[in-house]
C-alpha positions in Angstrom: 27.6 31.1 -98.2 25.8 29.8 -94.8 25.0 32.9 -92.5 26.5 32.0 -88.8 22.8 32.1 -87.8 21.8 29.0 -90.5 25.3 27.2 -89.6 24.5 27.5 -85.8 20.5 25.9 -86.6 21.9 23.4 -88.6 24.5 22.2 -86.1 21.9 21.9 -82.8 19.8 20.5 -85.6 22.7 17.8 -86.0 23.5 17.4 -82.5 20.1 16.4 -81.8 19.7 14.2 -84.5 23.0 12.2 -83.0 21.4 12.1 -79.9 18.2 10.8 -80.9 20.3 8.2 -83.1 22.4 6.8 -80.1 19.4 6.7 -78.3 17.6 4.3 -81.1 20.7 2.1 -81.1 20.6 2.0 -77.8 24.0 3.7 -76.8 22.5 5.3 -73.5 25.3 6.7 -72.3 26.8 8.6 -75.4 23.1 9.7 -75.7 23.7 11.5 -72.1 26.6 12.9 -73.2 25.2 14.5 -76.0 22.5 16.0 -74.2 24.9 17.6 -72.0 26.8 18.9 -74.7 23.4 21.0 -76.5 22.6 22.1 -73.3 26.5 23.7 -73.2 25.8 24.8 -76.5 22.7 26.7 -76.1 24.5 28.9 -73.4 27.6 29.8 -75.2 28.4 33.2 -75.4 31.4 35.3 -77.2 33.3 37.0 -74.9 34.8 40.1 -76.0 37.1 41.3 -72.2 38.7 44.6 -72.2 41.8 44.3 -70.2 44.9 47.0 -69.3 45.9 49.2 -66.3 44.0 51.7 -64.6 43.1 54.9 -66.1 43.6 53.8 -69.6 40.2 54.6 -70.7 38.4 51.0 -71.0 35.2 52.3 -69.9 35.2 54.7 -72.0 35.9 52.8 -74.7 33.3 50.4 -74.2 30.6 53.0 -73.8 31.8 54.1 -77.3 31.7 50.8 -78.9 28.1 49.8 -77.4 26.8 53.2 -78.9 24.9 53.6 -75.5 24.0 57.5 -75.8 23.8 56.9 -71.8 26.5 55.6 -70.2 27.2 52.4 -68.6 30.4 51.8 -67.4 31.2 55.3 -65.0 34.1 57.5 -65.9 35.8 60.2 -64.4 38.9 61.7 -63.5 38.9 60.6 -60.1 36.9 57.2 -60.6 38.5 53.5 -61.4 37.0 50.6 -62.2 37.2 47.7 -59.3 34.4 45.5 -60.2 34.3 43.0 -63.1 31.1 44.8 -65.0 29.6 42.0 -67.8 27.0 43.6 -70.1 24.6 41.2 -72.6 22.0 40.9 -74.8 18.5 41.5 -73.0 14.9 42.1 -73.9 14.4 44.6 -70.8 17.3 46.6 -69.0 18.3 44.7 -66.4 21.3 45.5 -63.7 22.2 42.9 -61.0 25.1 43.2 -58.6 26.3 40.1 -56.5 27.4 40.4 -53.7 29.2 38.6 -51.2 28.7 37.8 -47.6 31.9 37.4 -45.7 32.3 34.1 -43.6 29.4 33.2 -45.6 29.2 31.1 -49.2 27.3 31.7 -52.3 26.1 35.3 -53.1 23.3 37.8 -53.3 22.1 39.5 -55.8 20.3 43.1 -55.6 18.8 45.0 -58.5 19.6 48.6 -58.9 19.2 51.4 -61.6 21.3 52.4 -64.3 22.5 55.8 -62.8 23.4 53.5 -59.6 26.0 51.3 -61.2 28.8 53.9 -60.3 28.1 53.2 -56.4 29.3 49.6 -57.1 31.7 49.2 -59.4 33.8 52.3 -59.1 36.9 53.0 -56.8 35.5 56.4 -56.0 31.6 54.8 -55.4 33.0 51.7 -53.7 36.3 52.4 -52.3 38.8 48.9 -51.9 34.9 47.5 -53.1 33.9 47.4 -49.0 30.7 46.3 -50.4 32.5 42.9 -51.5 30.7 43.2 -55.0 31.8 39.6 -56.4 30.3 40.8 -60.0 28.1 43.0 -61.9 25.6 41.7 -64.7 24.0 43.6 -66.8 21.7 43.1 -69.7 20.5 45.8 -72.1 18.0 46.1 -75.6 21.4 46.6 -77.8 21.2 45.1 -80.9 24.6 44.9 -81.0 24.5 42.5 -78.5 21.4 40.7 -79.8 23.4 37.5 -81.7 25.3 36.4 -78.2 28.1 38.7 -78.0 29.0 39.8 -74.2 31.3 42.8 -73.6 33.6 42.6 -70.1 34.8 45.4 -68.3 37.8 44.6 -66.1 39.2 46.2 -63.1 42.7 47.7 -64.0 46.1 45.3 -63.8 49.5 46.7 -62.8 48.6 48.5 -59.9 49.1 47.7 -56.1 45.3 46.4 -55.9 45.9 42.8 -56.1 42.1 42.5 -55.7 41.7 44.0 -59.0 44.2 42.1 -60.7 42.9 39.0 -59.6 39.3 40.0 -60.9 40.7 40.8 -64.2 43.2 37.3 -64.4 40.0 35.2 -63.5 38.1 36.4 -66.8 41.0 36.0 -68.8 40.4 31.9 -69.4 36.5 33.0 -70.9 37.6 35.8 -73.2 37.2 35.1 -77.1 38.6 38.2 -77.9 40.6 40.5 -75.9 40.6 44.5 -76.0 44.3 45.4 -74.9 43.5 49.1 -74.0 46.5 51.7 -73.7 46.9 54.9 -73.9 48.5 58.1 -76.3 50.1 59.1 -72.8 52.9 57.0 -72.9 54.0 53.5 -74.1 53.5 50.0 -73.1 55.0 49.3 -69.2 56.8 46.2 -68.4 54.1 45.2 -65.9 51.4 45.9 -68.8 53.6 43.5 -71.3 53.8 40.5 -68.4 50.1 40.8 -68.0 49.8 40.5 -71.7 51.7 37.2 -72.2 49.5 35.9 -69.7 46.5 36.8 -71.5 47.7 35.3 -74.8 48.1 31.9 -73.1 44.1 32.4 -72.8 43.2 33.9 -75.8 45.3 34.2 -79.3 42.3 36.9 -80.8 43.8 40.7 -79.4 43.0 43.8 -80.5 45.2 46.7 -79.1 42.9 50.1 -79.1 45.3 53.2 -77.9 42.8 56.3 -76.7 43.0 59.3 -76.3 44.9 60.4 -78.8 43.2 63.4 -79.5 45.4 64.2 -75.9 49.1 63.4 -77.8 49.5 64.5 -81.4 52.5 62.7 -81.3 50.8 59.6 -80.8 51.7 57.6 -84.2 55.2 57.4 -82.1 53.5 55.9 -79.0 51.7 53.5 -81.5 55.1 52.1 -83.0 56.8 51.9 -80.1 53.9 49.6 -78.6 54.0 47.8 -81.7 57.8 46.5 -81.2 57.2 46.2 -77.5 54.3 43.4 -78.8 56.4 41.8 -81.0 59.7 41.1 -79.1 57.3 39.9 -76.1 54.7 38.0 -78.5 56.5 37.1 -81.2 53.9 38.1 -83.7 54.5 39.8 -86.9 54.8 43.7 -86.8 52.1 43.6 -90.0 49.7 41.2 -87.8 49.2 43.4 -84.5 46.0 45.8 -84.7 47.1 48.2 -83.3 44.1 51.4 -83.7 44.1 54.9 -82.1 41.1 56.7 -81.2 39.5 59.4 -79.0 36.4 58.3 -76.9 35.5 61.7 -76.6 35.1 62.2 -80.5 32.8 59.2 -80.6 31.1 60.3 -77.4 30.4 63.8 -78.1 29.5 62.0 -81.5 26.7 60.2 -80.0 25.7 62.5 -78.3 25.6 65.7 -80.7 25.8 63.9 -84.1 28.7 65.2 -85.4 29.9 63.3 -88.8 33.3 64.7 -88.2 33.8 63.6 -84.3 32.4 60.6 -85.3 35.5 60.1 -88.5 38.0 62.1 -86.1 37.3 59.4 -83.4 38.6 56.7 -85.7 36.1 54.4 -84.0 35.2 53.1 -87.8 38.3 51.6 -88.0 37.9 50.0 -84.8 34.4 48.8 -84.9 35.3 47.4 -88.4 38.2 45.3 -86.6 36.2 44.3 -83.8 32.9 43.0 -85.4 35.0 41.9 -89.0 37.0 39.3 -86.0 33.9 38.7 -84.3 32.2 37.7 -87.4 35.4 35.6 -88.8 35.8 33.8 -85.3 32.1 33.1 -84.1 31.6 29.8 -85.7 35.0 28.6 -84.4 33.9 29.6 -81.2 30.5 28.5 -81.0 30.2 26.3 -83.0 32.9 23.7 -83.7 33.8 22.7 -80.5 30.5 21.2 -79.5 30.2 19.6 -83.0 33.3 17.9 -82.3 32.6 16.8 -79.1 29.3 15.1 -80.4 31.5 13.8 -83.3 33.7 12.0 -80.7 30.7 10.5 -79.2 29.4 9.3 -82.7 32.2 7.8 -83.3 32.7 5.5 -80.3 29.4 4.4 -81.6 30.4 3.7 -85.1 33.4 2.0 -83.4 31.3 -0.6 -81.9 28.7 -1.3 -84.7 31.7 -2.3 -86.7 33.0 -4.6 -84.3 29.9 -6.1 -83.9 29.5 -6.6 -87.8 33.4 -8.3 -88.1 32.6 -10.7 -85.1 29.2 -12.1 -86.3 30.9 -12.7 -89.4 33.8 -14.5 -87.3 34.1 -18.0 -85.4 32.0 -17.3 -81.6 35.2 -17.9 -79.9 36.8 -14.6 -81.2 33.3 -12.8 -79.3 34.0 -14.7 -76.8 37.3 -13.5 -76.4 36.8 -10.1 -76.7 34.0 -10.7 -74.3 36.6 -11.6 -72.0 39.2 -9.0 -72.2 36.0 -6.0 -71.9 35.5 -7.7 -68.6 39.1 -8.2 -67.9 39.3 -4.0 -69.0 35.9 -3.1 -66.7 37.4 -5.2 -63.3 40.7 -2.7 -64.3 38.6 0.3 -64.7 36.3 -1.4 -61.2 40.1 -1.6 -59.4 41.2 1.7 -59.8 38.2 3.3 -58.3 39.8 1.6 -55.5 40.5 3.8 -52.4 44.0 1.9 -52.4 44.2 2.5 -56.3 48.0 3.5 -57.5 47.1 6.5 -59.4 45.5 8.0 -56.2 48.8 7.1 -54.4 50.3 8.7 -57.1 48.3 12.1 -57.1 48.2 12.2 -53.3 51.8 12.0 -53.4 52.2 14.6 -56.1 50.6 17.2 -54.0 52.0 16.0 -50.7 55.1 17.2 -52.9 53.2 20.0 -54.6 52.0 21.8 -51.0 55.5 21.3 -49.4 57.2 22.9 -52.4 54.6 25.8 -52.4 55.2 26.6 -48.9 58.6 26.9 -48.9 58.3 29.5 -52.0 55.3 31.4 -49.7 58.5 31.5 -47.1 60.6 32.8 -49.7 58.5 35.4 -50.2 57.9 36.3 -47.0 61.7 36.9 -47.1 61.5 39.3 -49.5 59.1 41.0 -48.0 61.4 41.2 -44.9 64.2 42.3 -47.2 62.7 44.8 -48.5 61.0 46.0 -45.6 64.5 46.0 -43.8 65.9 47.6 -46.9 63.3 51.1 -46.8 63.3 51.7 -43.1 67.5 52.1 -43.6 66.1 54.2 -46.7 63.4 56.7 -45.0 65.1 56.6 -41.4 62.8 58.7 -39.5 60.0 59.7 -42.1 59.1 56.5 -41.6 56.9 57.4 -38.5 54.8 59.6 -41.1 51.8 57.7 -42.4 52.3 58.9 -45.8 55.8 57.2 -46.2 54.9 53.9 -44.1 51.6 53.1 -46.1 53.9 53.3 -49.3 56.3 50.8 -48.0 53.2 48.8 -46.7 52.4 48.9 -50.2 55.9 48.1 -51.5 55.2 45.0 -49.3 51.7 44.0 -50.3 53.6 44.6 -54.2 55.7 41.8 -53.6 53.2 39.3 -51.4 50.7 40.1 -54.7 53.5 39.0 -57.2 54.3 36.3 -55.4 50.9 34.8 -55.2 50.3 35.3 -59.2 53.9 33.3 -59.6 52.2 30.6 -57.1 48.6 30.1 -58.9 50.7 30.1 -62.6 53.3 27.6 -60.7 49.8 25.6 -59.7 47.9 25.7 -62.8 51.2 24.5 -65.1 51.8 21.5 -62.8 48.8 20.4 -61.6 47.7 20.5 -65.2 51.3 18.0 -66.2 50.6 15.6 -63.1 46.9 15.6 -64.2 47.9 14.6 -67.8 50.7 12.0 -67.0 47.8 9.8 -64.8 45.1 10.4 -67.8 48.1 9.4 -70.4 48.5 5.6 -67.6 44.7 5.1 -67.3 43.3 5.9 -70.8 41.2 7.9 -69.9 40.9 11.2 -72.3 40.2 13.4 -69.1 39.4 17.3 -69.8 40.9 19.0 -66.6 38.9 21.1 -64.6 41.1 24.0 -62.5 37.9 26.1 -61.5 38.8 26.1 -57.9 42.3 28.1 -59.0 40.8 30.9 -59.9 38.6 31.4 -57.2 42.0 31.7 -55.4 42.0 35.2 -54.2 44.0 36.2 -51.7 44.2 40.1 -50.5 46.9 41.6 -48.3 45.2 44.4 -45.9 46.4 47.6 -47.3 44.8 49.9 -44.9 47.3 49.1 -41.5 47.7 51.8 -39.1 50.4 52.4 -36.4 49.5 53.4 -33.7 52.1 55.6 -31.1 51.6 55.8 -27.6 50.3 58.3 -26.1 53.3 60.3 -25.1 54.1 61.8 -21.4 54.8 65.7 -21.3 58.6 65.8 -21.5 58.4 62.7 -24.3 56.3 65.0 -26.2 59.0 68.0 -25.8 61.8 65.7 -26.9 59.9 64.7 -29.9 58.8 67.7 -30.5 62.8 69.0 -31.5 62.5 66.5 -34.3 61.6 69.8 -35.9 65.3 71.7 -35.3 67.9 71.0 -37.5 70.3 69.7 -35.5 73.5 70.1 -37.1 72.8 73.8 -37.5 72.8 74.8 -34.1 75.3 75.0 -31.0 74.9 74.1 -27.6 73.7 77.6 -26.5 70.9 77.6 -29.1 69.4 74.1 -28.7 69.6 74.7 -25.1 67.6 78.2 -25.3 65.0 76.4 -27.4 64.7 73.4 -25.6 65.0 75.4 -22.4 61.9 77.7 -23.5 59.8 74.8 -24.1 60.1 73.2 -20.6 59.4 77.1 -19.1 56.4 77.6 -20.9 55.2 74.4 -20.1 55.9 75.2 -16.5 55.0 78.4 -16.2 53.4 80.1 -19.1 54.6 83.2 -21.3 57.1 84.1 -18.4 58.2 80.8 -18.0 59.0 80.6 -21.7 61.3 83.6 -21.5 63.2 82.8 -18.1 63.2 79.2 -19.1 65.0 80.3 -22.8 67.6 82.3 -20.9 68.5 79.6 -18.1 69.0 77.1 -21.3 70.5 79.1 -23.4 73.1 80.2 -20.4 73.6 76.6 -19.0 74.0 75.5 -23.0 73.7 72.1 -21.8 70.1 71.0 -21.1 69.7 67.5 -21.0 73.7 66.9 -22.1 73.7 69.9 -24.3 73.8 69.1 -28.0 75.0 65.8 -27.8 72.3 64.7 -25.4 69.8 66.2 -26.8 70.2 64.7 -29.9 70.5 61.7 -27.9 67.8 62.0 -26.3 65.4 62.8 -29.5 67.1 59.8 -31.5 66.3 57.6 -29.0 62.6 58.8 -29.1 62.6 58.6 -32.8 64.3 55.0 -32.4 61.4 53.8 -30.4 59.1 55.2 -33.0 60.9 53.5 -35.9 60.8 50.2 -34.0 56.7 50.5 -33.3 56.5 51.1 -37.1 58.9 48.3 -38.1 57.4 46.0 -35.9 54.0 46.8 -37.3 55.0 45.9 -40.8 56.8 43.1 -39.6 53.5 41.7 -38.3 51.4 42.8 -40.9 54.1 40.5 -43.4 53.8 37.2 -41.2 49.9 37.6 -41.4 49.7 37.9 -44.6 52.1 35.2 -45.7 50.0 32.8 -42.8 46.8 33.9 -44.6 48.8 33.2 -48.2 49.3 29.8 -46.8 46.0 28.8 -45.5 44.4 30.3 -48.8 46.9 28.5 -50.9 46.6 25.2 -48.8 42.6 25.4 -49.1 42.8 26.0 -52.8 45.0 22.9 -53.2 43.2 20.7 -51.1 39.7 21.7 -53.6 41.9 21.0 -57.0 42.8 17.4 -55.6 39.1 16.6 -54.9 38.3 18.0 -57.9 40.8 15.9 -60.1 40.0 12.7 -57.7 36.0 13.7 -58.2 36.5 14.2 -62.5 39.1 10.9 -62.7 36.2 9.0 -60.8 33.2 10.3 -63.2 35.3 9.4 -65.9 35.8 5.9 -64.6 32.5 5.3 -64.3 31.3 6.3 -67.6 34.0 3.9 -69.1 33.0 1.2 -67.5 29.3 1.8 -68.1 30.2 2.0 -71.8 32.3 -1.3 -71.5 29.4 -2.8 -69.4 26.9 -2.2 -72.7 29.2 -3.2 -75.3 30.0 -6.5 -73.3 25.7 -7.1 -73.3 25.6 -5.8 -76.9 28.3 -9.2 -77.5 26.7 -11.5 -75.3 23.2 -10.9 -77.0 24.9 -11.4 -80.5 26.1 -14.8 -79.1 22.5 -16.0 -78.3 21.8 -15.4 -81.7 20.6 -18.5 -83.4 21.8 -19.0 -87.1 18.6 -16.9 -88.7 18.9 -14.4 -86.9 22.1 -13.7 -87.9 21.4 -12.2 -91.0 18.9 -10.0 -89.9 21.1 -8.6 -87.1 24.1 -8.2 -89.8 21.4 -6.5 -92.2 20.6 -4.1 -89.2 24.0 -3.3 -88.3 25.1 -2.3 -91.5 21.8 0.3 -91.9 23.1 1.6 -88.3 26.9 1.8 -90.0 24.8 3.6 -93.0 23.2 6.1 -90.8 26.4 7.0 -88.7 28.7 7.5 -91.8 25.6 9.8 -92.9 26.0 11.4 -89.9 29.5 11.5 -90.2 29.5 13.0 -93.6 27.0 15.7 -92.2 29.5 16.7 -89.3 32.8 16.5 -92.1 30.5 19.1 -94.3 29.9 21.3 -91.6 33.3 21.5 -90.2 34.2 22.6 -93.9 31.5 25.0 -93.6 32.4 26.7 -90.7 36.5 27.0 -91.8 35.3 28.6 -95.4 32.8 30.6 -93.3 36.1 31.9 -90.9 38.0 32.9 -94.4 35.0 34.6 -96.0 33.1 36.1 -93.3 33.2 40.2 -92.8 31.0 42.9 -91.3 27.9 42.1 -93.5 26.0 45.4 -93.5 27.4 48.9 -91.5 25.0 50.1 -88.8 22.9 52.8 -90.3 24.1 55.5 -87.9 27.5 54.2 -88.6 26.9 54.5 -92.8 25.3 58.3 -92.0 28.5 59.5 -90.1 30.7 58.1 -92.4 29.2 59.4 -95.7 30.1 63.0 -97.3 33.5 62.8 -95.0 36.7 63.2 -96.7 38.7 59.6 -95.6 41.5 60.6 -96.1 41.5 64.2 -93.8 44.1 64.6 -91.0 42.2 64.5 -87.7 41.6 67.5 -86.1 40.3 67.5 -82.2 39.9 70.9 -82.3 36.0 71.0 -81.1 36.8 68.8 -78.3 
């Protein structure tokens, strides 16, 4: 059987080959095409994206799997990843960060060191990534990395940081194979499952690594539990999901001291073995077989034409001259509706005059809810809200729901752009690939750092505020009025003040209304606080939804120039293709009755060397499926082989050394 190396030469082998034929029968266009496709081809890379919620152990993971004695991806107790980190095959070690420029487009890039990475890319190096670090790219001598296989850290989904979940939801369209990574701790959360039937829309290859179990010896429960949560929200079979335990710090402190038994106790064999067995199975298909199909389509358009060609010369002129005139009659079609006044442009402008009304009434809705809610906790808290603590979480109850929303919006986007998109290509003929690349540079943030500020209080405000200390309902008139009282002496007049002050309240027992007005009193105080906060947050929610809106308006204005741009370029290229085969007719026409034969005898060796071709591409595509169902890890690393040998397989893990 074909290594994936001699089936991926053999294929850019063929692909050239097509070109160079449609450029010798003179089939220009289709010759572009295929040009564009190699040069697609030659940058392809596998994309293997480890995806979960924060503090699940992904970067551990992946310094594991990469075998990289020194660390890459940072990991601590206190660090989180918030930086998409992409790490490739290079001859030198290499570490770019881009970053952004705000008000500005485009990025910069900046080269750092190794032991630097942490300063971008973590939560604790890069706090709410204030350095606006779009990406970081780094390529390393790793042999395991050598034959085009990428490996993606992600920033972790589920938590408040829509930021980070939008990082991680923009990758998810590239992955090949995703790394769902949870945790012994506890099972699979309903937030973690949503995330995951997104990411199976994307990509069909998943892997499910559970660390740290060396932390939970009860994690074979954890295990099955996750493996019915995958398969009521999936739908795949129990027997199909891969789900494999394992402790990073085994195959860490493996690494790094040698151990044979960390490294079988880690259970990263079984792992690596899944990983690089699906890799290997999966490569060709991913590679490979898209771009051979692509040139196959463009082959056969070509072998389409030469065999129309062939029937008419061996038909009356009068059919060629009708078909002449109904490719001319399809190229002034194809000429109209690059028309400004064209129907399908009525049509699509329409559609998301529709589309952006629609949106902004559900960005209103949610703004609604955010009201709600916000209305709902400040009947909740009362007067803690006024604390910082307790109004940045219901800040961040409110940014919870303005993120959700905006995820429902861009999958809401994505579904029906991508229908409207296909019901015009479906009218015009037109076999259009749609291009939604502007969607997922929609990222929208809410500010989760909003501060109240409080006025700067008079003295006697300050006293009243200052009995939101004394329990109220615990106390009589006498008392309140004694404390209260002491308060205004010693403000008056010091240590004796305090005590004559005490004694005139606590006599009088009535101080500003007694009890009842003094409770009063410090309820209206707290009332004006509570409204500062509310109002605050109230603000903070219309500027966010406003900034929602703009963002969402922008993105949707892009995706209709983008569709308009791609339906146009596709327009073109038909009629350019319509234009030669029409001149292909009209110069068999000229042909006098000699020359016939010999343009018949030519034809048919072009037919010959197409359905060669064709063969070829039929062989290969058989190739690549057999290589899919026979493929495996071909030879275990050598450090891999070492640990494993003289070690009992079958031995219950022990993590004691850790």
């Amino acid at each position: 059987m074909a290594t994936f190396f001699e089936l991926k030469h053999k294929a850019e082998t063929m692909m050239t080959q097509g070109k160079t034929l449609a450029e010798k029968l003179g089939y220009s266009t289709s010759a572009q095409a295929i040009q564009e496709i190699i040069g697609t081809f030659d940058k392809k890379e596998m994309m293997v994206v480890a995806v979960g919620e924060a503090r699940r152990g992904k970067s551990s993971l992946l310094n594991a799997l990469l075998n990289e004695k020194e660390s890459l991806f940072p990991v601590d107790v206190n660090v989180c990843t918030n930086v998409v980190t992409v790490v490739r095959y290079g001859e030198k070690e290499k570490v770019e960060v881009y970053l952004e420029t705000p008000g500005k487009e485009g990025y910069r890039t900046e080269t750092i060191g190794r032991e630097q990475i942490a300063d971008y890319v973590s939560e604790k190096g890069n706090p709410d990534n204030y350095k606006n670090v779009k990406l970081l790219n780094i390529s390393i001598p790793n042999p395991l990395l050598k034959e085009g296989v990428v490996f993606v850290d992600t920033p972790g989904v589920g938590s408040l940081n829509i930021a980070h979940a939008e990082a991680t939801y923009g990758f998810l369209p590239s992955a090949d194979l995703l790394l769902f990574v949870s945790d012994a701790g506890s099972g699979l959360t309903e937030t973690e499952l949503d995330f995951l039937k997104r990411g199976y829309q994307y990509c069909k290859n998943i892997i499910f690594p559970l660390t740290k179990r060396d932390a939970n010896v009860n994690y074979p429960i954890i295990e099955e539990d996750n493996r019915e949560k995958i398969h009521k929200t999936l739908g795949i079979a129990k027997e199909d999901i891969q789900i494999i335990s394992v402790s990073s710090l085994a195959k860490l402190r493996y690494l790094e001291k040698g151990s044979k038994a960390m490294y079988v106790n880690s259970n990263y064999p079984e792992l690596e073995s899944a990983i690089w067995t699906t890799i290997a199975k999966t490569r060709a298909e991913i590679l490979i077989l898209p771009f051979l199909v692509d040139v196959k389509q463009e082959l056969l358009k070509i072998v389409d034409s030469v065999a129309a060609q062939y029937q008419l010369l061996n038909a009356d002129q009068s059919k060629t001259e009708q078909l002449i005139e109904e490719l001319n009659a399809e190229i002034k079609r194809m000429e109209d509706l690059q028309q400004k006044s064209s129907e399908w442009r009525n049509q699509l402008n329409y559609f998301y005059s529709l589309l952006s009304n629609n949106i902004n009434a559900e960005i209103q809705n949610i703004g609604v809810e955010a009201r709600e809610l916000l209305e709902q906790m400040v009947a909740e808290l009362d007067k803690k809200i006024c604390q910082k603590s307790e109004y940045s979480k219901v800040i961040s109850a409110v940014n919870d729901v303005i993120s959700c929303g905006m995820l429902r919006i861009k999958d809401r986007l994505e579904s029906e752009i991508q229908g409207e998109a296909q019901k015009i290509d479906n009218q015009l003929g037109l076999d259009l690939d749609i291009n939604q690349n502007a969607l997922e540079q929609l990222n929208f943030v809410p500010n989760e750092d909003l501060v109240v500020v409080f006025p700067k209080k008079k003295k006697m405000d300050r006293v009243l505020t200052g009995g939101r200390k004394i329990t109220m309902n615990s106390m009589g008139g006498a008392a309140v009025g004694g404390i209260l009282g002491g308060i205004i002496g010693l403000c008056v007049g010091g240590p004796i003040g305090l005590v004559v002050g005490a004694q005139y309240g606590a006599g009088a027992g009535t101080l500003v209304g007694g009890t009842k007005g003094c409770v009063d009193a410090l309820s209206k105080y707290d009332e004006l606080d509570i409204g500062r906060v509310n109002r605050a947050i109230q603000q903070h929610i219309a500027t966010s939804i406003s900034s929602m809106n703009t963002a969402i308006s922008n993105t949707i204005a892009e995706l209709r120039l983008q569709l308009i741009s791609s339906f146009e370029e596709k327009l073109k290229k038909r009629v350019k293709e319509l234009q030669e085969n029409v001149k292909r007719m009209q110069d068999n026409i000229r042909l006098s009755k000699t020359e016939i034969p010999q343009k018949l005898n030519t034809l048919k060796q072009y037919n010959d060397l197409l359905k060669k071709q064709m063969d070829q591409y039929e062989e290969m595509e058989a190739a690549i499926l057999k290589f899919r169902d026979n493929a495996s890890v071909v030879q275990e690393s050598s450090t891999d082989a070492e640990a494993s040998s003289g070690c009992e397989e079958d031995s219950e893990p022990s993590y004691e050394f850790l």
